[in-house]
C-alpha positions as CSV (number, residue, x, y, z in Angstrom):
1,X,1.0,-35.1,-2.6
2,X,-2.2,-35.0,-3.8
3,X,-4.1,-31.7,-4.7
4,X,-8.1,-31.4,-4.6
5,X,-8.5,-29.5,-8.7
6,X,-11.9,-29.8,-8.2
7,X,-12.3,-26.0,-7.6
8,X,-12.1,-22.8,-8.9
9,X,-8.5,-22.0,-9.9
10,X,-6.3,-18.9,-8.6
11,X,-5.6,-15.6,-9.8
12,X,-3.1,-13.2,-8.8
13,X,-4.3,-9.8,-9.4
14,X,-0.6,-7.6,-9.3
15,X,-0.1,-4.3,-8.7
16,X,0.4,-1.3,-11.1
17,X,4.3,-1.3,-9.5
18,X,6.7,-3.8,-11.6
19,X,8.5,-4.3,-7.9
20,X,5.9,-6.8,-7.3
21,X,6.3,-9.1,-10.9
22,X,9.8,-9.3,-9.2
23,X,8.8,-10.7,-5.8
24,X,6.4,-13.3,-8.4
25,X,9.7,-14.4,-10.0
26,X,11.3,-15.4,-6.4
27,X,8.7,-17.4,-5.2
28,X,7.3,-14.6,-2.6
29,X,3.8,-14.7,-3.6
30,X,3.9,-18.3,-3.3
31,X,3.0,-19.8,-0.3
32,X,4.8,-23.3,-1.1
33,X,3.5,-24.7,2.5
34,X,4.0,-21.7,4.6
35,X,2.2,-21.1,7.6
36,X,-0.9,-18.0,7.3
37,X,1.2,-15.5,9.4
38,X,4.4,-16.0,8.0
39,X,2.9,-15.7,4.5
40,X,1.1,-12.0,5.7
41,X,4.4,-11.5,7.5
42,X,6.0,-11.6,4.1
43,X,3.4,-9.0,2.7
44,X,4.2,-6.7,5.9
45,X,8.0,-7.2,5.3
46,X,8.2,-6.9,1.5
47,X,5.2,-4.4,0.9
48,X,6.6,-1.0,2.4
49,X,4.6,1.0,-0.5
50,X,1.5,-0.1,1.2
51,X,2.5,1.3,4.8
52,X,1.2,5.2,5.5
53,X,1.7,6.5,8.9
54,X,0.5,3.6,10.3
55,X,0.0,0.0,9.2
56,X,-2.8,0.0,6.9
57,X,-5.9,-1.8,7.6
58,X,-4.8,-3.9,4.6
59,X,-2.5,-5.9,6.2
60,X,-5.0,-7.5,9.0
61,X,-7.6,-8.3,6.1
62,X,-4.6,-9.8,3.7
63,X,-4.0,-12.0,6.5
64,X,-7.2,-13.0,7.4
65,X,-8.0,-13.7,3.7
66,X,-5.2,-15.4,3.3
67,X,-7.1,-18.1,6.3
68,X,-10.0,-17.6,4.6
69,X,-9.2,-19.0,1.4
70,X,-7.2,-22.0,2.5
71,X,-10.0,-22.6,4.9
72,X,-12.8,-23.0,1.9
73,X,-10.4,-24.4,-0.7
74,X,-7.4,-26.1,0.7
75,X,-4.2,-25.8,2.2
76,X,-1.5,-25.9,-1.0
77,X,-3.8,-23.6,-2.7
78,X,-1.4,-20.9,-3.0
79,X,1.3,-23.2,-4.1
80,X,-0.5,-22.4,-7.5
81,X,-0.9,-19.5,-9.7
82,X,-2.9,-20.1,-13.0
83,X,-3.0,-16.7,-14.0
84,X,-1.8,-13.1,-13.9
85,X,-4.2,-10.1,-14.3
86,X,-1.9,-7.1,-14.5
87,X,-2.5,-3.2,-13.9
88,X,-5.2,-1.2,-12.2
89,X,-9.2,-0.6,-13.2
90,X,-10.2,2.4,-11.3
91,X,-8.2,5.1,-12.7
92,X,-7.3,6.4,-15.8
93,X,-4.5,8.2,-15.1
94,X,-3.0,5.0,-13.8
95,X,-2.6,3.5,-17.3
96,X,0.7,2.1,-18.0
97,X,3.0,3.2,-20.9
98,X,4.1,1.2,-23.7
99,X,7.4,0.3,-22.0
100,X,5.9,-0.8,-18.6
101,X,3.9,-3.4,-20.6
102,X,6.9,-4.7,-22.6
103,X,8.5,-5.2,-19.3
104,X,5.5,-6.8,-17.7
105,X,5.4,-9.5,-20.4
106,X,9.2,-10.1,-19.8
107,X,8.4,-10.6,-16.2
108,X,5.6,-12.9,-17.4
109,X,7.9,-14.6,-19.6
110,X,9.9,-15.2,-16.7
111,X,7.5,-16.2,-14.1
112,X,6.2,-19.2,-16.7
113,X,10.1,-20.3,-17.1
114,X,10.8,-20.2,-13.8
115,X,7.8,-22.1,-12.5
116,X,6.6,-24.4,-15.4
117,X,2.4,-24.2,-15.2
118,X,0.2,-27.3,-15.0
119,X,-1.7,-25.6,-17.9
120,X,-0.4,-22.9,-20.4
121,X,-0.9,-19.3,-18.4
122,X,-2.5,-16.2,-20.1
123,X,-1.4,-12.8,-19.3
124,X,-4.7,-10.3,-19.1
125,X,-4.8,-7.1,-19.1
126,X,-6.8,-5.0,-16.5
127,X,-7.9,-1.4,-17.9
128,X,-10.0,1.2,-16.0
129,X,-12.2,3.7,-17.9
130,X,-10.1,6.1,-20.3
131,X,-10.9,9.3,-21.8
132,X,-9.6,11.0,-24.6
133,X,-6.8,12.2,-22.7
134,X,-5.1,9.1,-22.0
135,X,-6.7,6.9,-24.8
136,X,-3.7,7.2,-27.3
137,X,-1.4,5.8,-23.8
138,X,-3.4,2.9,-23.9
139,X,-3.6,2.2,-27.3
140,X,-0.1,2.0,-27.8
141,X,0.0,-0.9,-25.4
142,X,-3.1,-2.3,-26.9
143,X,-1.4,-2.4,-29.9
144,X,1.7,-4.2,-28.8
145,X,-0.3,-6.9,-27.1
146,X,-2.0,-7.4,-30.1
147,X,0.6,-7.7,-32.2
148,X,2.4,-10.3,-29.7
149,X,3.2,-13.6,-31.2
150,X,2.1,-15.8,-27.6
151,X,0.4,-19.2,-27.6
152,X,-2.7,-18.3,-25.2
153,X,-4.5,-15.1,-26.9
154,X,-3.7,-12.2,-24.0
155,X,-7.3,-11.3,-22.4
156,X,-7.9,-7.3,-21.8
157,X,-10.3,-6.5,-18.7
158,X,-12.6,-4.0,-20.6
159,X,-14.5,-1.2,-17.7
160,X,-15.4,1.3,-20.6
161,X,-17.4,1.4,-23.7
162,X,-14.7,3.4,-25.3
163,X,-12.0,0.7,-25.3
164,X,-14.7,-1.9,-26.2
165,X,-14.7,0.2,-29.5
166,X,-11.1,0.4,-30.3
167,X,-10.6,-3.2,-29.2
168,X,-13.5,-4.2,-31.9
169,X,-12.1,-2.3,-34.5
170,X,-8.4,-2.1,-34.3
171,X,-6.8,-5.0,-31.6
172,X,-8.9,-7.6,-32.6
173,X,-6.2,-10.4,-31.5
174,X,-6.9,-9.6,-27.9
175,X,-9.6,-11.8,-26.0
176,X,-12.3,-9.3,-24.3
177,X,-13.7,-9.6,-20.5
178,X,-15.9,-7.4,-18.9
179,X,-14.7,-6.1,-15.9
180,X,-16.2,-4.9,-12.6
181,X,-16.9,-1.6,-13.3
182,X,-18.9,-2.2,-16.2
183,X,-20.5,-4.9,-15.2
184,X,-23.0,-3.6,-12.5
185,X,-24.0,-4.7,-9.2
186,X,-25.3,-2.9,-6.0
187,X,-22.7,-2.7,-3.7
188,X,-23.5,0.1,-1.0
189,X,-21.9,-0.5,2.4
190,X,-25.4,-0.7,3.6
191,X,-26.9,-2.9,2.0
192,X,-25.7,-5.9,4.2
193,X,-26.3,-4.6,7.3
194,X,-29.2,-5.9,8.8
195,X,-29.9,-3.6,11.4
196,X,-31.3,-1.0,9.1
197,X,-35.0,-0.5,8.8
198,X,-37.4,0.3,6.0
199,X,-39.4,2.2,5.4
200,X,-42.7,1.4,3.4
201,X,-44.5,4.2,2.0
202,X,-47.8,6.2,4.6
203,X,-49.8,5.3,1.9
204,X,-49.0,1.7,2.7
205,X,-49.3,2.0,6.4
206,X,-52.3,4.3,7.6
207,X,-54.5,2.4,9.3
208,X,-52.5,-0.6,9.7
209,X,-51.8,-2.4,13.0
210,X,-48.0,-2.9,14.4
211,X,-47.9,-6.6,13.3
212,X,-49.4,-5.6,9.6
213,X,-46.4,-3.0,9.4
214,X,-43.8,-5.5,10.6
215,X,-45.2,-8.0,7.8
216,X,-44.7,-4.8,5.5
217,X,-41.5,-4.4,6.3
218,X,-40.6,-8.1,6.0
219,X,-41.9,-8.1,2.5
220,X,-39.8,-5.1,1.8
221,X,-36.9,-6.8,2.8
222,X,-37.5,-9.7,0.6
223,X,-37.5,-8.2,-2.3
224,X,-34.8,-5.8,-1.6
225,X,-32.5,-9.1,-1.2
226,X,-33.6,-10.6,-4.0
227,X,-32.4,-7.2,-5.7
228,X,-29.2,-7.3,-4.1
229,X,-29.0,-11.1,-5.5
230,X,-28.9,-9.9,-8.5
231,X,-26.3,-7.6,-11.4
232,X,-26.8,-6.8,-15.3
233,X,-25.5,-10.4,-16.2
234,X,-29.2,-11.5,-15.0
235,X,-30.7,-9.2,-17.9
236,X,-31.1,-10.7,-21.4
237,X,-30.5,-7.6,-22.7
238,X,-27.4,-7.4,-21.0
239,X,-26.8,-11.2,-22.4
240,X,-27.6,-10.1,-25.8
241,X,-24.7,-7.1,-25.9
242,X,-22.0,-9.8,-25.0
243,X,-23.1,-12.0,-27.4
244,X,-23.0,-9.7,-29.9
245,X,-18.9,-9.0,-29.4
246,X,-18.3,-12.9,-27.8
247,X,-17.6,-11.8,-24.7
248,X,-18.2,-14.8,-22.1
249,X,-16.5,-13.7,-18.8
250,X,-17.7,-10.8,-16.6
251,X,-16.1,-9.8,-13.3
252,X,-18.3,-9.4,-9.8
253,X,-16.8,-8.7,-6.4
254,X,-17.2,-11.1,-4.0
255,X,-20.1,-9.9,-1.6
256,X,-20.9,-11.5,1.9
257,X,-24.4,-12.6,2.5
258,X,-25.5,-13.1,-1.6
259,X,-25.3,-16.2,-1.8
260,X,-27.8,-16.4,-5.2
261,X,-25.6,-13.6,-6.9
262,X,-23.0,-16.8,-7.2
263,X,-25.3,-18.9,-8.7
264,X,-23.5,-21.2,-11.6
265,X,-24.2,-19.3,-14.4
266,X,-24.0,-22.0,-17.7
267,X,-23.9,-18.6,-20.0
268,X,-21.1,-17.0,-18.4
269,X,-18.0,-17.5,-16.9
270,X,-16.9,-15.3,-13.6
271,X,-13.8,-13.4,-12.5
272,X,-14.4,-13.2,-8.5
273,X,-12.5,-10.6,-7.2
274,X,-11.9,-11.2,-3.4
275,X,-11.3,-9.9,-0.9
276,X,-11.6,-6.4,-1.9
277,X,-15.1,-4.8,-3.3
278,X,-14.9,-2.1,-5.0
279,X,-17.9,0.1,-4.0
280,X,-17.4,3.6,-5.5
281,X,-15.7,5.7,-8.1
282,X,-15.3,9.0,-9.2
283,X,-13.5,12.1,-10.3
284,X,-12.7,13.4,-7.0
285,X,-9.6,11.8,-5.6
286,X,-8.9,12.3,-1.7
287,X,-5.7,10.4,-1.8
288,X,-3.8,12.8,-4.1
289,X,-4.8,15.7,-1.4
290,X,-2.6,14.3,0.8
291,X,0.6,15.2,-0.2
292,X,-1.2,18.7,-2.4
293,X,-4.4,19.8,-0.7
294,X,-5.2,22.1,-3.4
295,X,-6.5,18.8,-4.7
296,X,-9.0,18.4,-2.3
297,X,-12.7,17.9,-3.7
298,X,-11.8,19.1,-6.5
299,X,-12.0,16.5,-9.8
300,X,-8.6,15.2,-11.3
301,X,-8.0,16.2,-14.6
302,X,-4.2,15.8,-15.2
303,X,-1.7,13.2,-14.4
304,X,-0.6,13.2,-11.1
305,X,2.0,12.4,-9.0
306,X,0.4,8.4,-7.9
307,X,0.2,9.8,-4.5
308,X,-2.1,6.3,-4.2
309,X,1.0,4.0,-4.4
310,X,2.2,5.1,-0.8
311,X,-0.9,6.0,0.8
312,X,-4.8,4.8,1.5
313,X,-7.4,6.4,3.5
314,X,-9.1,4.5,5.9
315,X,-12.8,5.1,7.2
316,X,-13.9,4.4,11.0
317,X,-17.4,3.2,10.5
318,X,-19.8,2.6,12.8
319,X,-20.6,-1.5,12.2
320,X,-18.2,-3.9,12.8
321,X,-17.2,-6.7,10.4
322,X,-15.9,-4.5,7.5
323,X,-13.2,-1.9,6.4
324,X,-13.5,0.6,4.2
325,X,-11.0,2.2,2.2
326,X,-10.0,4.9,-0.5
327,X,-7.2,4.4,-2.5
328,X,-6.9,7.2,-5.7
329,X,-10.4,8.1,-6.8
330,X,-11.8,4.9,-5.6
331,X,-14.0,3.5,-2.2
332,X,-13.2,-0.5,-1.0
333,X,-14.6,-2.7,1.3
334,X,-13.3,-5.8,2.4
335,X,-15.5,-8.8,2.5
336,X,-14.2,-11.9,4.0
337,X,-16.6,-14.8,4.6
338,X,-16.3,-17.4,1.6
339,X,-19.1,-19.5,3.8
340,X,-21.6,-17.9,1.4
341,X,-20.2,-18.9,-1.6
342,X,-22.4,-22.0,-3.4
343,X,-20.6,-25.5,-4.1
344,X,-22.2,-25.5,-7.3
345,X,-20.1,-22.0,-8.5
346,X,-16.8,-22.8,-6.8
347,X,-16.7,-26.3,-8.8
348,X,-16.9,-25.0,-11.8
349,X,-13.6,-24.9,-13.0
350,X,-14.6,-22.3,-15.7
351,X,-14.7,-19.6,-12.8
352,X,-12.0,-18.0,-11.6
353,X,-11.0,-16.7,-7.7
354,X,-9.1,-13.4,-8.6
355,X,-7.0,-12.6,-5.2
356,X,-5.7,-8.9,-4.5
357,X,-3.4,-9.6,-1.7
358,X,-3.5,-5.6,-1.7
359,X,-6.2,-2.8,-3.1
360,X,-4.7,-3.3,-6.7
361,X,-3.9,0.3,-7.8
């Protein structure tokens, strides 16, 4: 049958839980020509990590994603995985030891035995920010990549200057990308909700009459778009630093209604991460109050107990359209519409759709 490769290709994004390199291997992330809801169906039946007290909001946008993408790309597209990016990028207590990543490659191993790729797949590495706490964790994975005799080089997902170092100067066999986190956007929830007014300055407006205010405001709004069309990979200073340590792929959540922040970039290559955005971080980590609410607002210091692989949080907010999420230390929000998403960027076969059928932590 014939298959449209004129597009961007697919990524799976898994989890930080080797369960789901094991559902990979039989087929179960695979749609091979099943219908939308019995594909989510197979989330909600296989997935029971991601179920808290009730079913998570997750589920509805898997689903719906799920539509989405065979509705912009085509139907067999999930009858295809190019590549695997493993682990999590939000948290650093969340890196994996030295024997999880030896038996994620085996799993890798597996998965390209077991379903022969079109093209030779690459494994890549997701990392989140580390500090000195867990940087000697990571490193001994780093080291084991690097020292991996495999035919693609393995990519590492980079979110901190720290690991840039050590990956410069020690793993230098490992092929760097800039990930989401380091790689800056705006991505407030508010900024794409229209009903929100500014606000230009008195100074601005004395004297004026209503219809020079509007006009003001109008202006505002212009520019504030064309701000929110925007991230650091527009800045050739930013260009410069990438250049400097070869790094050509950077890593931007998908965001509705930016239709110029996806413009086709001939000086970088893109990781689209859909159909989660990942919209805040921090020390604070509601999730692991849950189960010990000593933890509660205060910063996470220590290893914990991964309280985040059986629970999220979810936020009622007022506009409709949206969820919004917390899962460990970090904020989501889903974005669904692909319609804003420019022919000229999903052609080019360079960039890459990274799907998260679940908040990858």
């Amino acid at each position: 049958m014939f298959i449209n490769n004129d597009f961007m290709q697919l990524y799976i994004h898994i989890w930080t839980n080797l369960e789901y390199f094991d559902l990979l291997n039989k087929a179960k992330l695979l749609s091979q020509g099943k219908q939308d809801r019995e594909l989510a169906w197979f989330f909600l039946q296989n997935f029971p990590g991601e179920l808290a007290e009730n079913i998570s909001p997750q589920y509805e946008v898997n689903f719906m994603a799920i539509r989405e993408i065979k509705k912009r790309f085509w139907w067999e597209y999930f009858n295809k995985i190019d590549w695997i990016y493993y682990w999590s990028d939000n948290c650093e207590f969340l890196v994996p030891t030295k024997n999880e990543i030896e038996k994620a490659i085996e799993k890798f191993q597996e998965f390209n035995k077991n379903f022969p790729p079109h093209k030779v797949r690459t494994f890549t590495f997701v990392t989140p920010y580390v500090g000195n706490k867990m940087m000697e964790r990571l490193e001994e994975s780093l080291e084991y990549l690097n020292n991996l005799n495999i035919k693609n080089p393995i990519e590492v997902v980079v979110n901190d200057l720290g690991v840039l170092r050590v990956l410069t100067t020690k793993y230098t066999n490992l092929k760097i990308n800039f990930g989401r986190l380091i790689h800056k956007i705006l991505k407030t929830p508010l900024i794409d909700t229209y009903w929100y007014e500014a606000h230009p300055a008195w100074e601005l407006i004395k004297n004026k009459s209503e219809q020079e205010k509007l006009k003001l405001r109008e202006e505002i709004v212009k520019w504030q778009m064309k701000f929110y069309n925007s991230s650091e990979s527009n800045l050739d200073l930013f260009k410069n630093f990438l250049k400097k340590y070869s790094i050509n792929r950077v890593a931007l959540d998908y965001m509705e209604k930016r239709e110029d922040l996806f413009r086709n970039n001939t000086d970088l290559w893109i990781d689209l991460y859909y159909p989660w955005a990942l919209i805040f971080t921090w020390r604070l980590c509601d999730t692991s109050a849950i189960e010990n609410p000593s933890r509660w607002m205060y910063a996470t210091d220590d290893v914990c107990s991964r309280t985040c692989d059986r629970y999220d949080i979810s936020y009622k907010i007022k506009t409709v359209g949206y969820n919004m999420i917390q899962r460990w230390n970090a904020g989501y929000r889903s974005e669904l519409n692909l319609d804003f998403l420019r022919e000229d960027f999903t052609k080019n076969d360079n960039n890459r759709l990274v799907f998260a059928p679940f908040i990858t932590v």
